[in-house]
N, C-alpha and C positions, 0 to 999 in steps of 0.2 A: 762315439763318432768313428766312422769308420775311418781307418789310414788306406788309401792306395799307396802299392811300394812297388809293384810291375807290371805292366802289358806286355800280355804273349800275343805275338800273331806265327799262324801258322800257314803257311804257303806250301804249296804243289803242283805239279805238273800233270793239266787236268787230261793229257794223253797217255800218261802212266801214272797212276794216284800214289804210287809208292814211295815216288820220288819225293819230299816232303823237308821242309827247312824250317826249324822253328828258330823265332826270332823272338827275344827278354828285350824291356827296357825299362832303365829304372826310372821311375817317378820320380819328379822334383817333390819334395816338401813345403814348397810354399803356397801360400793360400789360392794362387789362381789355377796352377796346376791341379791342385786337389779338388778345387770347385771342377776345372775340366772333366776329371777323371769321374767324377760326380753324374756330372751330364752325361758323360758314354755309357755309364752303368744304369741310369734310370731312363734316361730318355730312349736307349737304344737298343743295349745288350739284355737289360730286364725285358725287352719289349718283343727280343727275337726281329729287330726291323732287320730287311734283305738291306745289303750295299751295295752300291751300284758300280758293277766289277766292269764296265766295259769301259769305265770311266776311270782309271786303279793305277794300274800299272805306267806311269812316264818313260821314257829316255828305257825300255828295255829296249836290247837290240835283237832281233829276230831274225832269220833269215827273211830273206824279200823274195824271194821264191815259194815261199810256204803259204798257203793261200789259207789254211786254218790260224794262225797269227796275226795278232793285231798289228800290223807292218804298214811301213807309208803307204805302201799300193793298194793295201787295203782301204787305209784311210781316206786317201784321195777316191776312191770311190764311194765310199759312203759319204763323204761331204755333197761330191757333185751326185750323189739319188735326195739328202737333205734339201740342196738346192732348188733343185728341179721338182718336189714335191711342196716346197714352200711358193714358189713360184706360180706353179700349177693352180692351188690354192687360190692363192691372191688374185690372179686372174679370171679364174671362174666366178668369187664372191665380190667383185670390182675393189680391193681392197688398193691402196694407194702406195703401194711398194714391191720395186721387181727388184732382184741379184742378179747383174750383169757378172758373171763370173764361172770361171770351170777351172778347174783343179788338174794337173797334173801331176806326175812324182817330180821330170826335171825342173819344172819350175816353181814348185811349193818353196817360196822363204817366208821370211818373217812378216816382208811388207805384204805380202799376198796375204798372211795369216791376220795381219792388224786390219786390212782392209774387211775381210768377214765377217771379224769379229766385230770392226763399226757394225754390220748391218744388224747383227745379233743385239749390237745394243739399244740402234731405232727401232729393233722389231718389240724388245721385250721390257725395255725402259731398266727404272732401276726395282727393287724387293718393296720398296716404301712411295715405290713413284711408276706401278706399272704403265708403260705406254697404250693409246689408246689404239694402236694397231693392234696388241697380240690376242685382246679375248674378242675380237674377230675371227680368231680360225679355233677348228675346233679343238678337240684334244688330241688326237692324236697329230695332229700339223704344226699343234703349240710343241709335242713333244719333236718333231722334226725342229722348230725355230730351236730350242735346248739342243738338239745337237750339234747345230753351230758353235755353237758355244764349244764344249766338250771336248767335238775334234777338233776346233781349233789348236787348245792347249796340248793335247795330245800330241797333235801333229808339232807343236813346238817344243816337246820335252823330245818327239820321236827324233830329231833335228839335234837337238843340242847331247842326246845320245851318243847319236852315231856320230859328231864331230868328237865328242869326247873318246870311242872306240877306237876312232883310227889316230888318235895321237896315244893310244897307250892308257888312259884313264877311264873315270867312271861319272856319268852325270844322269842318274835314274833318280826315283821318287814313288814313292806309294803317295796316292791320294787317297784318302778314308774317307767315305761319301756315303750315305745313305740318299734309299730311291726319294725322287721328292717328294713323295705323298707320305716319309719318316719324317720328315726334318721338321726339327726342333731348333728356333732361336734364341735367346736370353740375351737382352738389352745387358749392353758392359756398362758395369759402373766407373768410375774414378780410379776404383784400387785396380780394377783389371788393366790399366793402361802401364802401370810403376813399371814394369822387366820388360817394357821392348827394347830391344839396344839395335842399333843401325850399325851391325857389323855380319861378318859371314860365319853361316854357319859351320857345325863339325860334322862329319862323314855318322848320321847313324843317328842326327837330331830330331825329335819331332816336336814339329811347329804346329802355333796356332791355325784353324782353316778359316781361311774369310768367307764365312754365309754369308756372300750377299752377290752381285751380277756387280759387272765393274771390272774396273784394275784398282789394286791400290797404287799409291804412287811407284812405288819402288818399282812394281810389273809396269808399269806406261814408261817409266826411265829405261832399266833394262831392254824392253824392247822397241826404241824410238819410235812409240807410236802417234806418228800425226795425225791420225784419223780419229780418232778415240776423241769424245768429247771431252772437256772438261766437268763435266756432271756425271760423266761416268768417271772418274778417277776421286774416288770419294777411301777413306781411312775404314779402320774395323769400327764396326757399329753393333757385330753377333759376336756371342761366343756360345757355341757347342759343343757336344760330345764328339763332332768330328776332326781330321787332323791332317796332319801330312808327314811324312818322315822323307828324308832328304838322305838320299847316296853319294851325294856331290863328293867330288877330290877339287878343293882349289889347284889353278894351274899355277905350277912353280914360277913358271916366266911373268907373271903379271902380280902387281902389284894390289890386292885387297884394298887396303886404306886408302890407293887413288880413285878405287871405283867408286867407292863411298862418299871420299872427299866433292867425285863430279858429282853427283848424286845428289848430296846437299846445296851445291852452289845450283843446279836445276831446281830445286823444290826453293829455292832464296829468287833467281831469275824469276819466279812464279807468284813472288807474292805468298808462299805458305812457310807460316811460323816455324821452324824445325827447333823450337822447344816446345810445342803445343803437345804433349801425351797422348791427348785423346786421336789424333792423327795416328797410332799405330805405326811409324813412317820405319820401322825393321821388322827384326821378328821376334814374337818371342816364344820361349822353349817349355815345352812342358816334361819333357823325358829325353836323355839319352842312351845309347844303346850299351846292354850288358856284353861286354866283347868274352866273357868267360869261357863260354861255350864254342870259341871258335878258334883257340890257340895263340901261335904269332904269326894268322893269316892277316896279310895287308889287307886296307879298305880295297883296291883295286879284285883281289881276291877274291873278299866277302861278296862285293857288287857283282861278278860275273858272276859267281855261283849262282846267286838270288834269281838271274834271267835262266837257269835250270827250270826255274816254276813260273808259270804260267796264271795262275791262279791262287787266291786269297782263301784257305778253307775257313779260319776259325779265328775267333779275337777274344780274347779274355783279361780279366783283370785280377791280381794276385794281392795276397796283403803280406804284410810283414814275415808272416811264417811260411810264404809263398804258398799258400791256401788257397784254391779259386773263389775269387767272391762271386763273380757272375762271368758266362761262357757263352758265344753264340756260334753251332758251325753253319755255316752258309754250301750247302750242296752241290747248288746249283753254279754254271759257269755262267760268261758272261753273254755266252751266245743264244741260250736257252730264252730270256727275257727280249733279247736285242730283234733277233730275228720273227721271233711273233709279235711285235709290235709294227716292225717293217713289212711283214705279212699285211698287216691293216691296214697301214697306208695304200701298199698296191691293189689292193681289193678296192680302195672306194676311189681306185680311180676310173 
């Protein structure tokens, strides 16, 4: 049986390739972790599937003048061209849904972000309950309705970034996503529920990914979303070879356990069980990070450096004698797939 004991990922700065940071974490030993690591090694890295890099990088801080960077002003533009080609769409095929809405930088918050991502979620329903508006448009306009989606979060890790920059801290994240013509889901069983714990986590964790369209609870708390259905705020149901790894610094002035504590008394206001397991209602952890290779640099430290690179090259998986079991590097940036698919859209219009 094989042991997984490390994921490397290796990250660079796809305008200098030199520049280059590799990143160790060690693997949990417990059963669900290992079945994780499982799924990234068969379903994905054996498989050479591309990741979907424009979707990757959270809360990095960029210059906002740099127009080659994923930066809010970028994003706010790409949402209002998603918009406007969803719109376009729907219009033309008399489909039965318009986006009242335009993006700016000074006024992108949260409520503007919850309000989009309502429409993302009448447009595309849930993974096990597609709505009957989305295979109405074709493929590449389903892929405009997914970008709703996408920048959304983006724009709200870009957000909770930059607030944490200018107090001095660090609030970034790798999302680990394969394109969705990769994705692989596996129904969770019973044991997969045991290690969620509803508390915060540590600078360098990587978490479960939720395959599936929604919020889980915690994200509809976190971000007081009143628009957000209750059908869309549904617990984990996948588990894949995909992930997340979290930069977060909790802020010293606020108290963790009250967050949590509101947190619970919200999901109890609601009517949902908070001993119920299968609800997923925290996170839970498959690896933390190997800090060996980085001295007595603080998390705030580590985190800035990390926004030195720009780009995700390579993911592997290591075993006990730190051996590569399986390796994939990914060439390509995120702009290479992004923009020829946006090509498509503007041609058929």
């Amino acid at each position: 049986m094989t042991v997984y004991n490390k994921l490397k990922i290796t990250l660079r700065n796809s305008a200098d390739p030199s520049v280059q940071k590799d990143l160790f974490f060690n693997i949990k030993d417990h059963a669900v972790a290992q079945k994780w690591a499982g799924y990234l090694h068969t379903d994905y890295l054996e498989k050479n599937a591309n990741i979907d890099k424009k979707f990757m990088l959270h809360g990095w801080v960029y210059d906002p003048t740099d127009t080659t960077q994923r930066n809010l002003p970028l994003m706010v533009d790409e949402i209002n061209f998603h918009i406007d080609a969803v719109n376009r769409y729907a219009k033309a095929h008399n489909i039965d849904h318009h986006i009242d809405m335009h993006f700016d930088v000074a006024s992108t918050d949260q409520q503007k972000l919850n309000q989009i991502h309502h429409h993302f979620e009448v447009l595309i329903g849930q993974v096990w309950n597609r709505s009957p508006l989305y295979n109405q448009f074709d493929r590449i306009h389903k892929w405009s309705i997914n970008n709703l989606n996408w920048l959304c979060h983006e724009m709200e890790g870009q957000l909770h970034g930059q607030r944490a920059y200018k107090s001095g801290s660090c609030s970034s994240s790798i999302v680990w996503c394969v394109e969705m013509k990769h994705i692989v889901r596996h129904d969770m069983i019973p044991e997969d529920y045991e290690l969620f714990q509803m508390k915060d986590m540590e600078f360098g964790d990587i978490r479960m990914h939720y395959a599936q369209t929604g919020k889980t609870h915690r994200e509809a708390y976190h971000d007081n979303d009143a628009d957000i259905n209750d059908t869309n705020i549904t617990g984990y149901r996948y588990l894949s070879g995909e992930f997340g790894i979290h930069f977060g610094i909790a802020n010293p002035n606020t108290d963790g356990q009250q967050w949590w504590d509101g947190y619970e008394q919200w999901l109890t206001e609601k009517g949902i069980d908070v001993t119920d397991k299968t609800l997923g209602l925290g996170w839970q952890i498959f690896a933390q990070l190997d800090r060996s290779n980085w001295g007595s640099k603080t998390d705030v430290q580590i985190g800035r450096e990390l926004w030195e690179c720009d780009d995700l090259l390579s993911t592997a998986l290591l075993d006990q004698d730190n051996n590569t079991i399986a390796e994939t590097v990914y060439n390509y940036t995120w702009r290479d797939e992004y923009y020829y698919k946006k090509q498509l859209i503007i041609d058929s219009q």
